[in-house]
ChimeraX commands (.cxc) that place a marker at each C-alpha (Angstrom):
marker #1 position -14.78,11.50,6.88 radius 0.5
marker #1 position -17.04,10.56,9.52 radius 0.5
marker #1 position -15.68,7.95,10.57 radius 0.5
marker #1 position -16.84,6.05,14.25 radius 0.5
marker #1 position -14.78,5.32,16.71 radius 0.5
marker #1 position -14.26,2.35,16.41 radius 0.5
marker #1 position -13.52,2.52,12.44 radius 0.5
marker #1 position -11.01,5.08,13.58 radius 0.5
marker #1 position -9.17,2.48,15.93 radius 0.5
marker #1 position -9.00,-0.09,12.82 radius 0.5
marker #1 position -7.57,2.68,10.29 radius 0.5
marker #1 position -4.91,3.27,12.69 radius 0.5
marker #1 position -4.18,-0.45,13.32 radius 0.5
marker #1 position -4.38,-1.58,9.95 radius 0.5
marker #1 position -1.98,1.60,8.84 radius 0.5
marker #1 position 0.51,0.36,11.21 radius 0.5
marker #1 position 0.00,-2.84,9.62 radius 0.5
marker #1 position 0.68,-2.06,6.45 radius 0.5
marker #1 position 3.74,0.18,7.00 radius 0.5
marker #1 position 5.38,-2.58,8.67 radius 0.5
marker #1 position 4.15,-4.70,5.40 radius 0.5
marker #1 position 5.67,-2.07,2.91 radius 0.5
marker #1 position 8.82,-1.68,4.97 radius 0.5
marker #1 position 9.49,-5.47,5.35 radius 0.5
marker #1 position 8.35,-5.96,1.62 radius 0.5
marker #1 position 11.13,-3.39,0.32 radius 0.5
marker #1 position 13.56,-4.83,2.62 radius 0.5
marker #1 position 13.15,-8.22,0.69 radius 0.5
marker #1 position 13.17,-7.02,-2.75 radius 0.5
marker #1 position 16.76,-5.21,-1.44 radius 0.5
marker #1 position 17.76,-8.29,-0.34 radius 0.5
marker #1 position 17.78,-10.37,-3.18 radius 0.5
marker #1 position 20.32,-10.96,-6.51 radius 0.5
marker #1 position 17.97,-13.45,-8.13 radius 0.5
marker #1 position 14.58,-15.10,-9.18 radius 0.5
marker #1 position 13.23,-16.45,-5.75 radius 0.5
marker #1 position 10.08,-18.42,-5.34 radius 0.5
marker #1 position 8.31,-15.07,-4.13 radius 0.5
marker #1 position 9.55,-12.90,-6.58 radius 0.5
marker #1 position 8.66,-15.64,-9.20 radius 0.5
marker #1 position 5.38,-16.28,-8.16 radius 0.5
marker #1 position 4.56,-12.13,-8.11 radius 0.5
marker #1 position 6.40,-10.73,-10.73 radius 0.5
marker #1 position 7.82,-13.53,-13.39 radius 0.5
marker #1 position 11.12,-14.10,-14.65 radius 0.5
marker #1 position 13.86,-12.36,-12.58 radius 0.5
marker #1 position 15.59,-9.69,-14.49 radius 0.5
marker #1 position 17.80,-7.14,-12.90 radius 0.5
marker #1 position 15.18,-4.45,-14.59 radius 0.5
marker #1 position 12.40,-5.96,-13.66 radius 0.5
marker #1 position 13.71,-6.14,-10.24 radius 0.5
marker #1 position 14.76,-2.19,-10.02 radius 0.5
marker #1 position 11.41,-1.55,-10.97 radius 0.5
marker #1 position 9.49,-3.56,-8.64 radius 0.5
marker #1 position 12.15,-2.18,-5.81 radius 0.5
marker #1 position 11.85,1.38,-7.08 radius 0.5
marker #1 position 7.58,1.19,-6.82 radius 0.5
marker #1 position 8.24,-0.94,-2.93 radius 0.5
marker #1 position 10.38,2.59,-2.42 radius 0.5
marker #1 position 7.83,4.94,-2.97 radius 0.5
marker #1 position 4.89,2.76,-1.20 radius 0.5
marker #1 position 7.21,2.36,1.70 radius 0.5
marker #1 position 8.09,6.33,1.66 radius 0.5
marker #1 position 4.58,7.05,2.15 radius 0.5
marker #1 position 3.58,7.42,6.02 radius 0.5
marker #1 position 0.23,5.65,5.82 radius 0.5
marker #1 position -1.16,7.13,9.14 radius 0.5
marker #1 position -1.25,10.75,7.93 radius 0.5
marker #1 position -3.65,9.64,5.28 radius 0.5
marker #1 position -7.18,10.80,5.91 radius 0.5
marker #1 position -9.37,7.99,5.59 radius 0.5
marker #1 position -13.40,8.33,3.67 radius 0.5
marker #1 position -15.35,5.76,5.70 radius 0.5
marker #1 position -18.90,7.14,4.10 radius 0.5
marker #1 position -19.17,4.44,1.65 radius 0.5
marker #1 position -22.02,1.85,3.42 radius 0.5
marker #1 position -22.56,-0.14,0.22 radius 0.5
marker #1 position -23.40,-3.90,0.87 radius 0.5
marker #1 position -20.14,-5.74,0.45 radius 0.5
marker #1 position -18.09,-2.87,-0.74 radius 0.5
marker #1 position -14.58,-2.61,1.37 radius 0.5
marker #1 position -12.43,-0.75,-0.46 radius 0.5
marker #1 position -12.31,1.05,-3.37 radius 0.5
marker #1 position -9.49,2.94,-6.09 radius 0.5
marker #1 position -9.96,6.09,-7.04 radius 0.5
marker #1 position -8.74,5.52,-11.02 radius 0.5
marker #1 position -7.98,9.48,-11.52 radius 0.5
marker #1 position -5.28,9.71,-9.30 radius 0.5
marker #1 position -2.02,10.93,-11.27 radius 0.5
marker #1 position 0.54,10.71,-8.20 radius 0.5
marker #1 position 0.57,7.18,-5.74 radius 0.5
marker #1 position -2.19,6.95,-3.06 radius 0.5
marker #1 position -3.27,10.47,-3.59 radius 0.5
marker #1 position -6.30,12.42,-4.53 radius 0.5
marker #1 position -8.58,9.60,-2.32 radius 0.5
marker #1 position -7.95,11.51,0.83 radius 0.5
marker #1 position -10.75,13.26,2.90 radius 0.5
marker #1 position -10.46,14.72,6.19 radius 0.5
marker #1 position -12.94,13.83,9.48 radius 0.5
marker link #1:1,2 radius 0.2
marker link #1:2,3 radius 0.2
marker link #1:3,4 radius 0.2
marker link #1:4,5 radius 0.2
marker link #1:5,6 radius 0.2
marker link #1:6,7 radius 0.2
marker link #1:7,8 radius 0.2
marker link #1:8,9 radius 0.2
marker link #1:9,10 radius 0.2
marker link #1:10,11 radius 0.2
marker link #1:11,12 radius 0.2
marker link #1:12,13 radius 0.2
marker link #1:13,14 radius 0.2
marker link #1:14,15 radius 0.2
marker link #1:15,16 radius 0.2
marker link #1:16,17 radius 0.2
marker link #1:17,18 radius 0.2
marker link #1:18,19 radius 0.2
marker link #1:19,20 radius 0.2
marker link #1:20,21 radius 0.2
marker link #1:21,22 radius 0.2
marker link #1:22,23 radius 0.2
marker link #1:23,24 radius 0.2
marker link #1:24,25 radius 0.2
marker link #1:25,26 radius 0.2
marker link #1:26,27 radius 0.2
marker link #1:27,28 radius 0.2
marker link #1:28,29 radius 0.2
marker link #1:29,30 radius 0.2
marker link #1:30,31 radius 0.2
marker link #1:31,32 radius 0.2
marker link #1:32,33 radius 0.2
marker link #1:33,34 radius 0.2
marker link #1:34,35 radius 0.2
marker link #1:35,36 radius 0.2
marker link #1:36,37 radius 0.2
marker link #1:37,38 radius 0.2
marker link #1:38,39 radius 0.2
marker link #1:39,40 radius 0.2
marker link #1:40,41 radius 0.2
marker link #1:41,42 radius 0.2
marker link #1:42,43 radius 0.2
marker link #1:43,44 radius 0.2
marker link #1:44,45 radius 0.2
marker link #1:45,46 radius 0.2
marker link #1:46,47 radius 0.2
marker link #1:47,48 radius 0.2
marker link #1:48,49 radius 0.2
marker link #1:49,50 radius 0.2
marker link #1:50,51 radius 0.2
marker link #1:51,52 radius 0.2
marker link #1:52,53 radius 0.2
marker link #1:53,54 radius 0.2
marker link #1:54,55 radius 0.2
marker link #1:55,56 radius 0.2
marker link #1:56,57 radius 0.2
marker link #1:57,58 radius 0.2
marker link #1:58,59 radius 0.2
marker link #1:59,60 radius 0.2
marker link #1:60,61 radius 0.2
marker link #1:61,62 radius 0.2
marker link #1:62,63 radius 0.2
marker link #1:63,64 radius 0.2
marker link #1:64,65 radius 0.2
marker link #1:65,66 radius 0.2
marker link #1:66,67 radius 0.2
marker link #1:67,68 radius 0.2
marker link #1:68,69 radius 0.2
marker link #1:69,70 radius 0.2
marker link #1:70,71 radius 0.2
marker link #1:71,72 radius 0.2
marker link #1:72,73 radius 0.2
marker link #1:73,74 radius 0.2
marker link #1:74,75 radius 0.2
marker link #1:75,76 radius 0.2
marker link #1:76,77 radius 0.2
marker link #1:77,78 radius 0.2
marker link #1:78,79 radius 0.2
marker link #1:79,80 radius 0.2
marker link #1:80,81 radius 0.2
marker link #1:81,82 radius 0.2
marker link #1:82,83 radius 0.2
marker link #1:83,84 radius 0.2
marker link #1:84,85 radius 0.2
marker link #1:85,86 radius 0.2
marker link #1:86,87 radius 0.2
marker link #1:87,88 radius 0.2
marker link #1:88,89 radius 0.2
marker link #1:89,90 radius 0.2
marker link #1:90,91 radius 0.2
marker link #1:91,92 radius 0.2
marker link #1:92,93 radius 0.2
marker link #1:93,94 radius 0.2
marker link #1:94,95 radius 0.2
marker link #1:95,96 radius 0.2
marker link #1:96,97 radius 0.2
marker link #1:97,98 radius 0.2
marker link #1:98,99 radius 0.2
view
């Protein structure tokens, strides 16, 4: 939602971004059998259902195709950059407003 230009060019980079982020972060959690320093240092002790979980949330964020999201770029407020919309029910949705 009216978005310029140029804020257009940076959604689409930065959505490329992060799907490449999501996919290579769900390839990781796939990839390991045990408490590595990552996993450690962002989700505690390594249990194997602590570990489904984290891989089963990495599986839905990396499902999601981040450049079809529509993108609100009306908020101007002074050091504001992002923001969470708290009433969503379903991941990343109900935040999404066409151009």
């Amino acid at each position: 939602m009216s978005c310029t230009a140029s804020e257009k060019t940076q959604i689409r980079t930065a959505a490329a971004s992060a799907q490449t982020y999501a996919s290579k972060a769900y390839s990781y959690i796939q990839g390991i059998s045990s408490g590595t320093r990552r996993y450690k240092t962002w989700f505690g002790t390594y249990t194997t259902d602590r570990k489904n979980t984290v891989q089963g949330h990495f599986r839905l964020i990396n499902s999601r195709q981040f450049s079809s999201f529509t993108y609100d770029c009306t908020c101007n407020d002074p050091g504001t950059w992002a923001y969470v919309c708290a009433y969503i029910s379903r991941l990343w949705d109900g935040c999404t407003v066409t151009d």
